[in-house]
KEMI-479307 format. One record per residue (C-alpha): residue number from 1; chain; x, y, z. Coordinates in nm, 3 decimals, decimal comma. Layout:
KEMI-479307
(NUM 'A' (X Y Z))
...
END
This chain:
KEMI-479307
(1 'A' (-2,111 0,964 -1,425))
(2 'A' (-1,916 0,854 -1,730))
(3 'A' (-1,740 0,576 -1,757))
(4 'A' (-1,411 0,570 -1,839))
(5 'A' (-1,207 0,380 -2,146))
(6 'A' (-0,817 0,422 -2,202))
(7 'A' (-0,718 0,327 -2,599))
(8 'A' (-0,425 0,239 -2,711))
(9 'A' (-0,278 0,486 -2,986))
(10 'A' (-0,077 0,175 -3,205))
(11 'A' (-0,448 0,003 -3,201))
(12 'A' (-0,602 0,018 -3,558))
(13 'A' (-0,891 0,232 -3,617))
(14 'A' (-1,121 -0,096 -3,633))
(15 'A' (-0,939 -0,331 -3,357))
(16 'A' (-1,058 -0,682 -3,345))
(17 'A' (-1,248 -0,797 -3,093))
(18 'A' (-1,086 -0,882 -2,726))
(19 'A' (-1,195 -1,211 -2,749))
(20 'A' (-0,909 -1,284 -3,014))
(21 'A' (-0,671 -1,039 -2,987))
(22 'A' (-0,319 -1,189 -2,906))
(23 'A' (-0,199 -1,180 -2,491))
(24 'A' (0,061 -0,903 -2,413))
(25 'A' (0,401 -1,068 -2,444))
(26 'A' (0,562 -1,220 -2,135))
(27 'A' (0,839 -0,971 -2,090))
(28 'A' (0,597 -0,672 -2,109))
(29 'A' (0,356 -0,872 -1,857))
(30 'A' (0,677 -0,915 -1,594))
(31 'A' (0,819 -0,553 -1,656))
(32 'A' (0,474 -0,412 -1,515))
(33 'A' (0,463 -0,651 -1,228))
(34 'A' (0,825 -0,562 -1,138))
(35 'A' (0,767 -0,192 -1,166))
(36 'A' (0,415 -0,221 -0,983))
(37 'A' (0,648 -0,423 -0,677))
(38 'A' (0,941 -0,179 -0,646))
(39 'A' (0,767 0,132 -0,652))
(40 'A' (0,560 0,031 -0,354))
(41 'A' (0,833 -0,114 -0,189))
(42 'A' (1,008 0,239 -0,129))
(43 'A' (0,708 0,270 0,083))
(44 'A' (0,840 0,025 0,322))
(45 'A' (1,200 -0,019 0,266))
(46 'A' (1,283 0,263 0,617))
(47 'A' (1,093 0,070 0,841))
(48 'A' (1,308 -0,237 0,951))
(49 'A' (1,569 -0,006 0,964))
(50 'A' (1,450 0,281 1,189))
(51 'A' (1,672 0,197 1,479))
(52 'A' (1,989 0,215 1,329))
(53 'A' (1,892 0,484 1,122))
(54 'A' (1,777 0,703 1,444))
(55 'A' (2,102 0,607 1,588))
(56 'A' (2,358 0,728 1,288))
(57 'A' (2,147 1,074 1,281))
(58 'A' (2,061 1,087 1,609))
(59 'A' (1,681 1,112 1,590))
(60 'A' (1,440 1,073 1,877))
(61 'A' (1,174 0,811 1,830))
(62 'A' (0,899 1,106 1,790))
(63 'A' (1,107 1,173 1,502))
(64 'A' (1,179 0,868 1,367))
(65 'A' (0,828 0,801 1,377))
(66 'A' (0,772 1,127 1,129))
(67 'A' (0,958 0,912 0,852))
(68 'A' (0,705 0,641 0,783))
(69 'A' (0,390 0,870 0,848))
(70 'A' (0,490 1,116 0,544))
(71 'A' (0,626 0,825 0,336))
(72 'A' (0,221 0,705 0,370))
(73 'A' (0,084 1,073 0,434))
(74 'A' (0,268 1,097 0,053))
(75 'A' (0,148 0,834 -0,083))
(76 'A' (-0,207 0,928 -0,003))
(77 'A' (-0,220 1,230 -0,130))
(78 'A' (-0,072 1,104 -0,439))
(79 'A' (-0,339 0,918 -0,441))
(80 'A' (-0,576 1,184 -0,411))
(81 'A' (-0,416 1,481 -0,599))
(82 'A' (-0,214 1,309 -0,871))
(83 'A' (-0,407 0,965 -0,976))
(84 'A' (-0,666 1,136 -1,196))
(85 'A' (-0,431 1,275 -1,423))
(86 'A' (-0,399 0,923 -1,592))
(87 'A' (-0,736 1,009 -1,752))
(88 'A' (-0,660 1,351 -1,893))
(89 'A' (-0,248 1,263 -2,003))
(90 'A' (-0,039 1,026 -2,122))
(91 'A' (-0,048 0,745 -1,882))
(92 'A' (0,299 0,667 -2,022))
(93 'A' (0,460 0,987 -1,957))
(94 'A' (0,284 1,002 -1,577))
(95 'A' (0,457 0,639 -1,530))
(96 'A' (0,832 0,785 -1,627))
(97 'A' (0,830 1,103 -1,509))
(98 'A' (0,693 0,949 -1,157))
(99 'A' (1,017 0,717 -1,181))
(100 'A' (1,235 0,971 -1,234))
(101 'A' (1,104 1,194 -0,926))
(102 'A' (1,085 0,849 -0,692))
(103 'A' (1,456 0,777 -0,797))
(104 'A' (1,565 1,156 -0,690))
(105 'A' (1,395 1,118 -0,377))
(106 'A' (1,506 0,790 -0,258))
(107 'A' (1,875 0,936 -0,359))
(108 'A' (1,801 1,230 -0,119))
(109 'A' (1,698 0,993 0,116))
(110 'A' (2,047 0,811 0,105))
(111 'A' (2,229 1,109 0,148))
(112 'A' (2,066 1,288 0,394))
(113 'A' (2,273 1,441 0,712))
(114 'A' (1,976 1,471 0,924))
(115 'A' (1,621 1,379 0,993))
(116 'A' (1,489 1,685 0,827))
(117 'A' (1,625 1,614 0,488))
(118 'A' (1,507 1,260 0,560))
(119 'A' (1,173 1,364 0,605))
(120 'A' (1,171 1,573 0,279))
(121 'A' (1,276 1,307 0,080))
(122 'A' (0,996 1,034 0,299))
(123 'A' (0,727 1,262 0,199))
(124 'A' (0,837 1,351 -0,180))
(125 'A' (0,884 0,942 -0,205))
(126 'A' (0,535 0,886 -0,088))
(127 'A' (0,453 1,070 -0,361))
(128 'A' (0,590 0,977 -0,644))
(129 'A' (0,534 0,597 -0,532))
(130 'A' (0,188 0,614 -0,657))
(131 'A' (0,349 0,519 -1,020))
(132 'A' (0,199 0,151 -0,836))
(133 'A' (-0,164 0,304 -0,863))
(134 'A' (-0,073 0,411 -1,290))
(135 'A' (0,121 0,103 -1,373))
(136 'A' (-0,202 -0,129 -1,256))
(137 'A' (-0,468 0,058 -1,489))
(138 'A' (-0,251 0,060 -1,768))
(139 'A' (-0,211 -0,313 -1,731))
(140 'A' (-0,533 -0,344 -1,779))
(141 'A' (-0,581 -0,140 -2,051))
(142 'A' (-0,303 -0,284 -2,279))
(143 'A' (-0,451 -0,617 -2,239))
(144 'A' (-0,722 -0,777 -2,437))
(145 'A' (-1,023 -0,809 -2,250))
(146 'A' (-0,977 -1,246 -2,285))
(147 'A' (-0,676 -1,219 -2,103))
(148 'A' (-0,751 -0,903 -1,871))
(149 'A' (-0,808 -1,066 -1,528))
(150 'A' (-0,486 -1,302 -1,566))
(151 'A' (-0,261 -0,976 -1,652))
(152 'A' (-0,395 -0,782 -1,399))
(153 'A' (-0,371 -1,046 -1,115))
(154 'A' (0,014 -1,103 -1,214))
(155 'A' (0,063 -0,770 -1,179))
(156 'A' (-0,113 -0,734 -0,876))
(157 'A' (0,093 -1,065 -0,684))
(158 'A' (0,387 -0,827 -0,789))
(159 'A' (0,285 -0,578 -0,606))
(160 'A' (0,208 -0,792 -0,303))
(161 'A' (0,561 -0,914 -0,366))
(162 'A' (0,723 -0,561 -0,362))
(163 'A' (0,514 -0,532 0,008))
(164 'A' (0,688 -0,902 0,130))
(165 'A' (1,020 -0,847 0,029))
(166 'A' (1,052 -0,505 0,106))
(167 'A' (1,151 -0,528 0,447))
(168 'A' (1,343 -0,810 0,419))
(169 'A' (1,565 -0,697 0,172))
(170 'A' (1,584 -0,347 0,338))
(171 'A' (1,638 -0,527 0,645))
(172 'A' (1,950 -0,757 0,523))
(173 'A' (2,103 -0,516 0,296))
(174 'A' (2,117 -0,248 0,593))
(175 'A' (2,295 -0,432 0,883))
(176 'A' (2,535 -0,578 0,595))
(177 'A' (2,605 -0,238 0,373))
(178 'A' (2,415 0,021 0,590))
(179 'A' (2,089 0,212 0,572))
(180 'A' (2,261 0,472 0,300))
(181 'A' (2,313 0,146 0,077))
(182 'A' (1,899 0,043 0,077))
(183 'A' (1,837 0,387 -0,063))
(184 'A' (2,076 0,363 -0,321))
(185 'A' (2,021 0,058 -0,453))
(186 'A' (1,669 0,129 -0,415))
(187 'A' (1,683 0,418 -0,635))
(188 'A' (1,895 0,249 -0,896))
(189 'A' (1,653 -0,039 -0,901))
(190 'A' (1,357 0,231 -0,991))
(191 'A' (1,562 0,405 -1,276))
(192 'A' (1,691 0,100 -1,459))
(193 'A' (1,274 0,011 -1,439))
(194 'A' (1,203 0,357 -1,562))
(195 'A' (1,441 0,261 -1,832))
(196 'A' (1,286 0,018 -1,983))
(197 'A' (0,941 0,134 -1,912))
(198 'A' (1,065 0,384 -2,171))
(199 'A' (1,172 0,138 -2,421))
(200 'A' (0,886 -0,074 -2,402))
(201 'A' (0,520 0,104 -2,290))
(202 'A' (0,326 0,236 -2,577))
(203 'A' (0,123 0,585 -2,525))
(204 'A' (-0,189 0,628 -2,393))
(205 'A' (-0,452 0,878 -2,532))
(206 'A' (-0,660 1,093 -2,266))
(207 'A' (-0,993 0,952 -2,163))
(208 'A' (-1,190 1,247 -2,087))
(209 'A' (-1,206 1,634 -2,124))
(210 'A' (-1,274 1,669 -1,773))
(211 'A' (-1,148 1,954 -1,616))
(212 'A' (-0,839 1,852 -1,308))
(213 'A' (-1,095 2,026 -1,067))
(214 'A' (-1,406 1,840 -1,188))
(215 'A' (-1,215 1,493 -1,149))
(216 'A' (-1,164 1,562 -0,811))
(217 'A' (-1,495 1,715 -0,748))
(218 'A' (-1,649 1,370 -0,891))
(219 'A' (-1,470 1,167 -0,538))
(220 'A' (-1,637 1,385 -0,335))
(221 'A' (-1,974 1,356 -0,506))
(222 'A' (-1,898 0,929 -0,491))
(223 'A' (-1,831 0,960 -0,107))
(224 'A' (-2,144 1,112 -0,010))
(225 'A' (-2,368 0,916 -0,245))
(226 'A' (-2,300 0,574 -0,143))
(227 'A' (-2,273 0,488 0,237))
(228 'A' (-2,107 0,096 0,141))
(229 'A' (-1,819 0,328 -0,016))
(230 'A' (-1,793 0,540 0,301))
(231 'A' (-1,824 0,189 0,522))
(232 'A' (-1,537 0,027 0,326))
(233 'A' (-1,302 0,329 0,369))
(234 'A' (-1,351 0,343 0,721))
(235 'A' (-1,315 -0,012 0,768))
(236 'A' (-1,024 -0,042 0,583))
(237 'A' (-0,834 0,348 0,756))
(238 'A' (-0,914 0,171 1,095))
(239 'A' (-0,736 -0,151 0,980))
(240 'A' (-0,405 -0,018 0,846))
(241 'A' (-0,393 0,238 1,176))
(242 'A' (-0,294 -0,081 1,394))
(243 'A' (-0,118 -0,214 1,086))
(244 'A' (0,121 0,066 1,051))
(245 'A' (0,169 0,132 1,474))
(246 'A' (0,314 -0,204 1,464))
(247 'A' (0,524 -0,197 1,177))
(248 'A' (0,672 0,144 1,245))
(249 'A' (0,753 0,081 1,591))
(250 'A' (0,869 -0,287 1,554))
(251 'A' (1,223 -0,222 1,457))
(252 'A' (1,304 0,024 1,728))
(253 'A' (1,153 -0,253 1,972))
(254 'A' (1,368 -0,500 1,841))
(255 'A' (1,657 -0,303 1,870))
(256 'A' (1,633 -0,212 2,241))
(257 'A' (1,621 -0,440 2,545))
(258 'A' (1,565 -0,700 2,607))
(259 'A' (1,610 -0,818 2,254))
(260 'A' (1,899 -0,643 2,084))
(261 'A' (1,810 -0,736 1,772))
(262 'A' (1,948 -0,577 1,413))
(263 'A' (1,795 -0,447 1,126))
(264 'A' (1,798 -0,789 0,955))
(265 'A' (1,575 -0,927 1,258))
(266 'A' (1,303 -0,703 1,176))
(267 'A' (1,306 -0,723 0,837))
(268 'A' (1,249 -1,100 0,854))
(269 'A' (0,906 -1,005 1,039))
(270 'A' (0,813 -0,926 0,682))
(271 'A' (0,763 -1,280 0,594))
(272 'A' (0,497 -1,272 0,774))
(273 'A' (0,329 -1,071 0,443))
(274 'A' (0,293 -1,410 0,265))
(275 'A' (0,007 -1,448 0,476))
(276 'A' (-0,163 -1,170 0,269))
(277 'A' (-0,061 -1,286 -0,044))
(278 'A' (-0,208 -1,651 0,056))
(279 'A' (-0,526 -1,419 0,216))
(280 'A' (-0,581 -1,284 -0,163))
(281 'A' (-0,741 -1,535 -0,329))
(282 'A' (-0,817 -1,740 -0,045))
(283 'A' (-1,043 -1,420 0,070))
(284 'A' (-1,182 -1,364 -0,302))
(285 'A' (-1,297 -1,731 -0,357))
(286 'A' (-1,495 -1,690 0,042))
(287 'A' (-1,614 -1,386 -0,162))
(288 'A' (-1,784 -1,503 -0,405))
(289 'A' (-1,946 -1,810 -0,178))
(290 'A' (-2,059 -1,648 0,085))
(291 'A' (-2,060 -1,237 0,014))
(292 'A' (-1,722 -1,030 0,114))
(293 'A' (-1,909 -0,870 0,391))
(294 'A' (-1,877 -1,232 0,584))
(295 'A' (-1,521 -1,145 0,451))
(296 'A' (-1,498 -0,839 0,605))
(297 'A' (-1,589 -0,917 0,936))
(298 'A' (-1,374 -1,242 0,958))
(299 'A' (-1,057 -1,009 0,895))
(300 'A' (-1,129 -0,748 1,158))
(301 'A' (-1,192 -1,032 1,398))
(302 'A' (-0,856 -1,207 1,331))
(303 'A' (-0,726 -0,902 1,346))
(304 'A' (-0,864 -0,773 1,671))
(305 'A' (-0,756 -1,122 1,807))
(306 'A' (-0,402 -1,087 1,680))
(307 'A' (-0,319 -0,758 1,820))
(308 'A' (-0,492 -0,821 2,142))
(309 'A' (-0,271 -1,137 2,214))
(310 'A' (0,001 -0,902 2,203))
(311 'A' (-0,072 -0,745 2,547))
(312 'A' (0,071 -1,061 2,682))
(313 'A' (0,434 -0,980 2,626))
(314 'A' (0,533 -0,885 2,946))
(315 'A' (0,462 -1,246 3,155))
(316 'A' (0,640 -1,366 2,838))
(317 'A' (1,018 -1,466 2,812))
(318 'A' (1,265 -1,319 2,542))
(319 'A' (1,218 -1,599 2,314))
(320 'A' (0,784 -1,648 2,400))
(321 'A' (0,753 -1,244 2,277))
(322 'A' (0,955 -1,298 1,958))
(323 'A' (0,711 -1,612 1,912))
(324 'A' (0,397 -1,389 2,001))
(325 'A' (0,514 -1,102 1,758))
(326 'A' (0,578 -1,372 1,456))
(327 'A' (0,233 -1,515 1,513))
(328 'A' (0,037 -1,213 1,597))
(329 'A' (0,202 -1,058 1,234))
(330 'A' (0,104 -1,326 1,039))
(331 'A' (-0,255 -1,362 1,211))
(332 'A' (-0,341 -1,005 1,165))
(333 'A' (-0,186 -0,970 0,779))
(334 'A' (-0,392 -1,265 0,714))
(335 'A' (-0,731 -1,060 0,844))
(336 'A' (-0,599 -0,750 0,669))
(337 'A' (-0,510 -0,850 0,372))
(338 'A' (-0,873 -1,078 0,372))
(339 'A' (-1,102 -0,744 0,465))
(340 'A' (-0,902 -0,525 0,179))
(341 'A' (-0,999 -0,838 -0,132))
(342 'A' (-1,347 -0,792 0,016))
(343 'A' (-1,315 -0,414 0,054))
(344 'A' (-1,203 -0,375 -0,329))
(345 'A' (-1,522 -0,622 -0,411))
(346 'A' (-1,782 -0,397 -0,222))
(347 'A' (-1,632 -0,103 -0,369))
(348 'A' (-1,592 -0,220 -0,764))
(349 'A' (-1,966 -0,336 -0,742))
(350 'A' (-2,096 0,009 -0,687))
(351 'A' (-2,059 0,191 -1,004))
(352 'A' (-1,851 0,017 -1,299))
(353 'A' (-1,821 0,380 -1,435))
(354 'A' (-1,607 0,505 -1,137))
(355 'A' (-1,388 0,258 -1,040))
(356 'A' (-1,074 0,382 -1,062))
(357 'A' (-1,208 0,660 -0,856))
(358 'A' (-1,398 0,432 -0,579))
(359 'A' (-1,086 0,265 -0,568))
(360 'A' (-0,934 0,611 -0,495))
(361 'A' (-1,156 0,702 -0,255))
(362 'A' (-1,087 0,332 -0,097))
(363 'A' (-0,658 0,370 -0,095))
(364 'A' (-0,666 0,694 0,035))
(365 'A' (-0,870 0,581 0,365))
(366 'A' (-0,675 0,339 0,398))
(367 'A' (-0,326 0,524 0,342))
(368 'A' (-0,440 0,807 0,603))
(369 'A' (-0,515 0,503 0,823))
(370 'A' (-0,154 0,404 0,755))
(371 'A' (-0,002 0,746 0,852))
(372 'A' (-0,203 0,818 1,150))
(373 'A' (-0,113 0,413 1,297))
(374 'A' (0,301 0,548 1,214))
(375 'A' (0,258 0,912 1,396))
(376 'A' (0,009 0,759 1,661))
(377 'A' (0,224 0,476 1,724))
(378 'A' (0,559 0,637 1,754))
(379 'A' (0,429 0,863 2,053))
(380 'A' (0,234 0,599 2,211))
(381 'A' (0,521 0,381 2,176))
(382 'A' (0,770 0,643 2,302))
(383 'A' (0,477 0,737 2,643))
(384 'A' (0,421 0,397 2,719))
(385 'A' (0,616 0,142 2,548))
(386 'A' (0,433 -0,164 2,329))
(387 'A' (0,127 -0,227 2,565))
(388 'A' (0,040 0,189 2,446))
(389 'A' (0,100 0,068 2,096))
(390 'A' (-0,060 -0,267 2,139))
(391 'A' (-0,369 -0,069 2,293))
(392 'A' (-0,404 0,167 1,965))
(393 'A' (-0,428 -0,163 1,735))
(394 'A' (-0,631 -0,313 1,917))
(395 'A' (-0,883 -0,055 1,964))
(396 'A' (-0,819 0,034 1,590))
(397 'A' (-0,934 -0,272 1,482))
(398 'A' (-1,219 -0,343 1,737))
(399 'A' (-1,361 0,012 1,589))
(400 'A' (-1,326 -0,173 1,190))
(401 'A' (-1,549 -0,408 1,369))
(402 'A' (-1,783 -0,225 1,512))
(403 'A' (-1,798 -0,070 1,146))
(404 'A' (-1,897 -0,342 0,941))
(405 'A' (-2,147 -0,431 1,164))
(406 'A' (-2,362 -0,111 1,121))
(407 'A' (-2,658 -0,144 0,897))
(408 'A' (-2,568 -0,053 0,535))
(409 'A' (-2,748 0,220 0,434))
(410 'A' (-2,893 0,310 0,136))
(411 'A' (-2,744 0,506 -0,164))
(412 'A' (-2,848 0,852 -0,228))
(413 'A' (-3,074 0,884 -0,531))
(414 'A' (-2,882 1,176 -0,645))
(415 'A' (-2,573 1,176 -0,830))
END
């Protein structure tokens, strides 16, 4: 396996060493964290607002559970299929011409008459999203290796950001301007950023002569050589099934009886994301002390805790299940958020030379995970109301468990 090094094409032919090369300027340092935050937020920005947007197009939950599944189905095959052209193009022009396609999409979303031109546009958005997954690397690569970690982590609490605020915003702007307005504003937000992405990233040379077909043949060949990759994944798929039932059924729970909430009301649920970003670190320092497979297991338990707790909504009153839902989100975004820092740490220490593509490997798990939970969740939800999608997470999350507890088993001695 070769490892992989992105150069800069303004760098002189003899650059001086990391240690004292200057940091990346401030403004170049925010612009990536911004762009890293609102292109993931399109991810998220339908789901506080599914029941009013079922309502004004007349969807059936089924259907409205379709939207967030494709937005995540996208984004994990963007993953897949699109993330290892950064190492045979110009990272730069990947970045922009991903911003212009997310901007069209969310646009389509906006305007759309029905759910099957909403759908289009969720699955084309998931898509072109993964500009988050080829703003990160490139971070990394513009700066010098003494600042490296501190660049990358800003950019990275950016993109938690984008995840937090999502929903909120989405939430607020909706039941003030209406759904249509969150896509368009979304979309204008995205190609102002693609903008000055254009003004201000330099180009990136190619890494590698690899052919498209041999970069993808090179994940499949890391999945079946090392079993802590294939542990992680599964972990991590498991995780985000119960993470996304919840989400992309809360809003059309809020909205019926006996709560009667708006769009606003279940965007504020998003809050309860801070507990990831507090998890982060929090999760990477336990790490480091004590192994992230301790990690690992601590967040499936919280998170097995969290969604069981849930099944005791109905010998709850109106205000005791909004209460319940507020605590159970942050207790299980705390665990999920913990298991993916120690996920990423398993998965980084396996091969140095693959990274990018362990980390691959890793997101798309997880991002199936994410659209099976929506599709899974929606029909459970729409069968048997929140105890069928309080079962799903629950059992989701037991199996995570269950994972991390199997032996690990050795790597393959075969590349």
């Amino acid at each position: 396996m070769h490892a992989i090094h992105l150069t800069h094409t303004s760098s002189a032919a003899q650059p001086p060493p990391a240690a004292s090369a200057p940091p990346l300027p401030a403004a170049l340092v925010l612009l990536l964290a911004t762009g890293a935050g609102v292109a993931v937020a399109s991810l998220y920005i339908s789901q506080p607002m599914l029941g009013v947007l079922g309502a004004d197009l007349g969807a059936a939950d089924r259907a409205l559970g379709l939207v967030p599944t494709l937005t995540q189905l996208g984004y994990a095959l963007g993953i897949l299929l699109l993330a290892p052209l950064g190492d045979r193009h110009d990272r730069r022009r990947i970045i922009l011409a991903k911003a212009a396609v997310l901007a069209a999409a969310l646009l389509l979303g906006g305007a759309a008459r029905g759910i099957g031109a909403l759908l289009v546009a969720s699955l084309i958005t998931g898509l072109a999203a993964t500009l988050a997954q080829d703003i990160v690397p490139a971070a990394a690569t513009l700066a010098p290796g003494a600042h490296r970690g501190k660049v990358v982590g800003t950019v990275m609490t950016g993109l938690l950001l984008g995840i937090l605020l999502s929903r909120v915003v989405s939430g607020f702007v909706a039941e003030r301007f209406g759904w249509r307005a969150v896509f368009v504003a979304a979309a204008a937000s995205v190609a102002l950023l693609g903008a000055a992405m254009w003004r201000s990233l330099p180009r990136f040379e190619p890494t590698t002569q690899l052919s498209y077909a041999a970069l993808l043949g090179s994940l499949t060949r890391l999945w079946r050589r090392h079993g802590a990759l294939r542990r992680a994944t599964l972990a991590q798929g498991l995780l985000s099934v119960g993470f996304s039932a919840f989400w992309s059924t809360l809003a059309v729970l809020l909205h019926g009886a006996p709560f009667h909430l708006g769009s606003s009301a279940a965007g504020a649920f998003g809050l309860a994301g801070a507990a990831g970003a507090v998890a982060a670190p929090l999760a990477g320092r336990i790490a480091d002390r004590h192994g992230p497979e301790r990690v690992t297991r601590m967040g499936a338990a919280l998170s097995v805790v969290a969604f069981g707790a849930m099944a005791l909504s109905p010998w709850l009153s109106v205000h005791g299940r909004l209460w319940l839902l507020g605590a159970s989100a942050v207790t299980f975004d705390l665990g999920i958020q913990a298991a993916l820092v120690a996920h990423q740490t398993i998965v980084y220490g396996i091969e140095p030379g693959a990274r990018s593509r362990l980390n691959a490997v890793l997101f798309v798990g997880m991002f199936v995970g994410m659209a099976s939970g929506a599709a899974l969740g929606s029909v459970l939800f729409a069968r048997w109301g929140w105890l069928g999608v309080t079962a799903l997470a629950s059992t989701a999350a037991a199996g995570a468990l269950l994972v991390r507890r199997w032996p690990a088993a050795r790597p393959s001695p075969r590349a």
